[in-house]
C-alpha positions in Angstrom: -34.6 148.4 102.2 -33.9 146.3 99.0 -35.8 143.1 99.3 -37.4 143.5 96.8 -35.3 142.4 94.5 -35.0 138.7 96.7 -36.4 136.0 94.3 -36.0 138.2 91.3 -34.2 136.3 88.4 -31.4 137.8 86.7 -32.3 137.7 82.5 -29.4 139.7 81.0 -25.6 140.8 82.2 -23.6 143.3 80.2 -20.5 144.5 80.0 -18.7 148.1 79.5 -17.7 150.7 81.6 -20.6 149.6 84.0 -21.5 145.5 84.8 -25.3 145.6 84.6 -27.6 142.9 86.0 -31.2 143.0 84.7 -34.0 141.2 86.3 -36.9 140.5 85.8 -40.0 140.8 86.6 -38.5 144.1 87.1 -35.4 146.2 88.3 -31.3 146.3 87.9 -28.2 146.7 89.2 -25.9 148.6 87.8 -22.1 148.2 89.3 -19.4 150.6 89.0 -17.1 150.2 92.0 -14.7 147.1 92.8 -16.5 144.1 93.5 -15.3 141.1 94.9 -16.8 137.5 93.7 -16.9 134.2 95.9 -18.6 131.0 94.7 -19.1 128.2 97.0 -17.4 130.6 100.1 -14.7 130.4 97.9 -12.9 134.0 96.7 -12.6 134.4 92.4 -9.0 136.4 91.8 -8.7 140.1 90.8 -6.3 139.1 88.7 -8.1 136.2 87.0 -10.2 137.8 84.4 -11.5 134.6 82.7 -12.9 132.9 85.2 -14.2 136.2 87.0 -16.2 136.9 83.8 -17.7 133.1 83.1 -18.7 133.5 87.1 -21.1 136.7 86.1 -22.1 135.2 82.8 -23.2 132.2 84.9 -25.4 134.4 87.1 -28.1 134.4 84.0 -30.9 132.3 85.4 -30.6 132.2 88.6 -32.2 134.0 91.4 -31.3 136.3 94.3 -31.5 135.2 97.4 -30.3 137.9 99.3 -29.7 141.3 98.8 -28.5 143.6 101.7 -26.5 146.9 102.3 -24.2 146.3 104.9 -23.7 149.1 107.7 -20.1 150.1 105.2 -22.4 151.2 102.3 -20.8 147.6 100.7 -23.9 145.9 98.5 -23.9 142.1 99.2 -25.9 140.0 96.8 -26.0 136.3 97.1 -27.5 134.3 93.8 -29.2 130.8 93.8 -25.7 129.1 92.4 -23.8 129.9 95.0 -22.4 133.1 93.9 -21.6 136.2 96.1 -20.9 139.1 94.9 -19.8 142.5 97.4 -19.4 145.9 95.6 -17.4 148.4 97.7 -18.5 151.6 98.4 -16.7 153.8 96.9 -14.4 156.5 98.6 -15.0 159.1 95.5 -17.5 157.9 92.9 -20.9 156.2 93.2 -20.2 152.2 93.7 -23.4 150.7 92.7 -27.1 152.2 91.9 -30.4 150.0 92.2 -33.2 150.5 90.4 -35.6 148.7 92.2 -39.9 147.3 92.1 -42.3 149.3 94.6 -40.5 151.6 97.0 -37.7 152.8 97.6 -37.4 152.7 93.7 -34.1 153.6 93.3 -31.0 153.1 95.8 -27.6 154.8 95.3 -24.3 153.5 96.8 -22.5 156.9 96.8 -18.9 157.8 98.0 -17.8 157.2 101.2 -20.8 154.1 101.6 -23.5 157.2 101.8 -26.7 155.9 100.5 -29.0 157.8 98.4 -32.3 156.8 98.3 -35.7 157.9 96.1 -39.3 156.8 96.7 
């Protein structure tokens, strides 16, 4: 459903109240619930802040090389430096939302891992 964004390059992350991955030639991920952050098949703390933030700033360049929703409503997305990054779904909010090339063209993690999906 959203491999379309496989081989997409990531050009910008920001910060704030939502992480935001932009790619290009097109689409984003936008990332509101927890996520959890391995590098190498090994996990990044919750509690370290430092090195969890120089792992996402170090996702600028690379590529995705896979992007799946697993049968939770979790978002797994692996880049081409190793990194892994798994969004919950969330029990009460909206986890994640994909704006994605072609079709679907937008993809909605909502609560309890139900999916919302637009052509």
């Amino acid at each position: 459903m959203i491999e379309s964004i496989v081989g997409c390059e990531v050009t910008q992350v920001s910060f704030g109240g939502t992480f935001i991955i932009r790619l290009s030639p097109s689409g984003d991920i936008s990332i509101e619930g927890a996520m959890g952050i391995e590098v190498a098949g090994r996990a990044v703390g919750e509690d370290d802040t430092d090195a969890r933030v120089a792992r996402l700033v170090d996702l600028f360049g690379t590529r995705i090389q896979l992007a799946e929703i697993l049968p939770t409503g979790d978002l797994r997305v692996r880049f081409s430096n190793q990194t892994v990054i798994t969004v919950e779904a969330g029990s009460a909010y909206e986890a994640f939302d994909l704006n994605l090339p072609g079709s679907p063209s937008k993809v909605v993690g909502g609560a309890g891992g139900r999916l919302e999906v637009w052509d």
